[in-house]
C-alpha atoms as an extended CHARMM CRD file, in Angstrom:
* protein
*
        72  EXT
         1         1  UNK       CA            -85.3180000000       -4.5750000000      -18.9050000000  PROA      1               0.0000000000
         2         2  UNK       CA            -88.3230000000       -6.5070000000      -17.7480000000  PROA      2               0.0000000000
         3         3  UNK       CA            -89.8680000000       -5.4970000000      -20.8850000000  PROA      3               0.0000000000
         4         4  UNK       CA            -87.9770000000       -7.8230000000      -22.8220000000  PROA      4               0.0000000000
         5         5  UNK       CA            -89.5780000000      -10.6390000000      -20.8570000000  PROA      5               0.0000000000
         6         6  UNK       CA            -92.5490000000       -9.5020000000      -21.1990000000  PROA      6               0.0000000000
         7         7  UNK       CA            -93.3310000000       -7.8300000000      -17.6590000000  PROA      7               0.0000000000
         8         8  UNK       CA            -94.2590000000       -4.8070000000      -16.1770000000  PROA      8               0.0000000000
         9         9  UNK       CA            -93.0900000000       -3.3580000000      -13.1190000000  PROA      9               0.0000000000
        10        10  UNK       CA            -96.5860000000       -4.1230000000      -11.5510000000  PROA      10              0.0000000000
        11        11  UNK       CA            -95.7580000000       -7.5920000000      -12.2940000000  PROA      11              0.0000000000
        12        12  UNK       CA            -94.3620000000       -7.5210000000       -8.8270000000  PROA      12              0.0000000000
        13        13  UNK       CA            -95.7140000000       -6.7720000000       -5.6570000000  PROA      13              0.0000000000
        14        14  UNK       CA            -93.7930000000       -3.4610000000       -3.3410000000  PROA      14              0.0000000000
        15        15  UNK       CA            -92.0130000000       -6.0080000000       -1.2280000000  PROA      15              0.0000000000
        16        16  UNK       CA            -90.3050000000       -7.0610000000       -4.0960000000  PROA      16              0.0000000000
        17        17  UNK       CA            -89.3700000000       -3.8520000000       -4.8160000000  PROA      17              0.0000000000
        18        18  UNK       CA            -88.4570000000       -2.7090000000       -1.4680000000  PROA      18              0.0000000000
        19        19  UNK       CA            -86.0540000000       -5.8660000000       -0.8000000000  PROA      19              0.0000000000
        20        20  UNK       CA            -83.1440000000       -4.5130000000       -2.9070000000  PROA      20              0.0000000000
        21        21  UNK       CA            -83.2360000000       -1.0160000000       -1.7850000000  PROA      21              0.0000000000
        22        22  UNK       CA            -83.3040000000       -1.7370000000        1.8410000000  PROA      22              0.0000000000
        23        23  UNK       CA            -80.5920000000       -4.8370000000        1.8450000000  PROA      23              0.0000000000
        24        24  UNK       CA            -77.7040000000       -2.5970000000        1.5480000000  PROA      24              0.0000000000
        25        25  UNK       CA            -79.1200000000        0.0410000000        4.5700000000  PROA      25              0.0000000000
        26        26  UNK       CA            -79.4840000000       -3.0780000000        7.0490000000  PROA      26              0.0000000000
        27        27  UNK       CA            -76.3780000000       -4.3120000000        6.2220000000  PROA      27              0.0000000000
        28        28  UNK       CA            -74.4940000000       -0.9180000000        6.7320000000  PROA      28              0.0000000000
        29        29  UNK       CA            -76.5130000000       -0.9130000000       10.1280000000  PROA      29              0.0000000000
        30        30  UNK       CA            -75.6350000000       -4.1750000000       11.0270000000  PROA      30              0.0000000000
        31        31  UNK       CA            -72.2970000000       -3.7970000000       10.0730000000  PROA      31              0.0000000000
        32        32  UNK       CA            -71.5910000000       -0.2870000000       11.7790000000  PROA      32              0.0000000000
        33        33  UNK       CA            -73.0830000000       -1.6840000000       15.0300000000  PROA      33              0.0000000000
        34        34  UNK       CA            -70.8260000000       -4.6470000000       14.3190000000  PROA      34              0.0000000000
        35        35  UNK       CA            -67.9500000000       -2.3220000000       14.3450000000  PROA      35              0.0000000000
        36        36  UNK       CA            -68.7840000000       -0.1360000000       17.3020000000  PROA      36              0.0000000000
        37        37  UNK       CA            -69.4120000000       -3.6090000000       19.1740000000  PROA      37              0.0000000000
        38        38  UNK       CA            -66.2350000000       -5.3870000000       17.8520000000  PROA      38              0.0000000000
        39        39  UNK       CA            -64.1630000000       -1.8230000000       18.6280000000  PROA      39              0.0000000000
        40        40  UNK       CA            -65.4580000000       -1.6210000000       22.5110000000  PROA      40              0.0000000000
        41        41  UNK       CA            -66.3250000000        2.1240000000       21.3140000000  PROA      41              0.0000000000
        42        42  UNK       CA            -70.2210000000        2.1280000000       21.8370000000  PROA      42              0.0000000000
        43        43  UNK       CA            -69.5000000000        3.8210000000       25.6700000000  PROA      43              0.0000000000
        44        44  UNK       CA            -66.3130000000        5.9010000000       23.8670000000  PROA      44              0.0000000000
        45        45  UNK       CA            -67.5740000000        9.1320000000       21.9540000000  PROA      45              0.0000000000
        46        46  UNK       CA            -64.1670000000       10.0420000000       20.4830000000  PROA      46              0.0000000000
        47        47  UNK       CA            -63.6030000000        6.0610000000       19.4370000000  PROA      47              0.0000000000
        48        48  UNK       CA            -67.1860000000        6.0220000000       18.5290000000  PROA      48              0.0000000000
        49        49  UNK       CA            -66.6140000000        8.8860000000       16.5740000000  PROA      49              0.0000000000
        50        50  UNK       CA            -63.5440000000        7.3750000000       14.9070000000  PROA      50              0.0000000000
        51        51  UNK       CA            -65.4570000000        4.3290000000       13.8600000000  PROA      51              0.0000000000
        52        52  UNK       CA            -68.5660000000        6.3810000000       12.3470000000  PROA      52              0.0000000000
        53        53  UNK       CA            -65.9920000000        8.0150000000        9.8340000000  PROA      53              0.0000000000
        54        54  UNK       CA            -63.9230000000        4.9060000000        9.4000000000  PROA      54              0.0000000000
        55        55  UNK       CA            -67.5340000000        3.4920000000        8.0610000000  PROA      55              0.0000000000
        56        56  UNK       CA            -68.1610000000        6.2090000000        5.7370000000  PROA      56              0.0000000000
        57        57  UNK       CA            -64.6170000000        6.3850000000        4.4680000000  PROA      57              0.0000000000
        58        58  UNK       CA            -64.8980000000        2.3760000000        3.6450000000  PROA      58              0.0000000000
        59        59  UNK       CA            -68.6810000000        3.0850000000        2.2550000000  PROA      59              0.0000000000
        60        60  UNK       CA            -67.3460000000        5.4720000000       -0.1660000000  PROA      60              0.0000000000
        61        61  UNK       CA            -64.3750000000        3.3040000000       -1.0100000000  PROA      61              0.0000000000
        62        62  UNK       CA            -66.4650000000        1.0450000000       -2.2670000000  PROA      62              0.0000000000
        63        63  UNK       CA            -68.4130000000        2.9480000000       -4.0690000000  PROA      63              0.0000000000
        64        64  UNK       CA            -65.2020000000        4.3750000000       -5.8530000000  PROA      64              0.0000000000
        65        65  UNK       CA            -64.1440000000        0.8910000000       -6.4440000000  PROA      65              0.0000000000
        66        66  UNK       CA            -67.1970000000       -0.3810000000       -8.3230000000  PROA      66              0.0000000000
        67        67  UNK       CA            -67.5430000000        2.5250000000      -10.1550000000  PROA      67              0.0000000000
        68        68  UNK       CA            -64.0700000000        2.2690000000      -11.0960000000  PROA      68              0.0000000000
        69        69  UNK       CA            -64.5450000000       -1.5830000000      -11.9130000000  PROA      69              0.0000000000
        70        70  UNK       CA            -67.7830000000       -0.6070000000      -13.8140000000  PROA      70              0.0000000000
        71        71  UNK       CA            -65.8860000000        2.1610000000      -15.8500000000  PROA      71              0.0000000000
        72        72  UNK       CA            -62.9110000000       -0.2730000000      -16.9820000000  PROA      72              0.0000000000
């Protein structure tokens, strides 16, 4: 894709390359400490626990939803 603008990928330094891959792992971090905060379950293991897998069940939900946008 850069290509047709006539740039290379060492165009750019790494930080500009780590930026998007790392956005969406601080944001799940943020928001699953959010969540454990918001919950009262960071002192709870089972609630704890129940949080953790709500978190992955909405992470893949998402996932499922863009690719199902994406596929449409």
């Amino acid at each position: 894709m850069l290509s047709r603008f006539g740039r290379e990928l060492g165009h750019y330094p790494a930080s500009a390359h780590a930026v998007p891959v790392l956005s969406p792992v601080l944001y799940t971090f943020l928001l699953r400490h959010a969540l454990l905060d918001l919950t009262g379950s960071r002192e709870a293991p089972d609630k704890n626990q129940t949080v953790e897998y709500s978190l992955i069940a909405f992470s893949v939900g998402v996932s499922l939803l863009f690719y199902w946008l994406e596929r449409r």
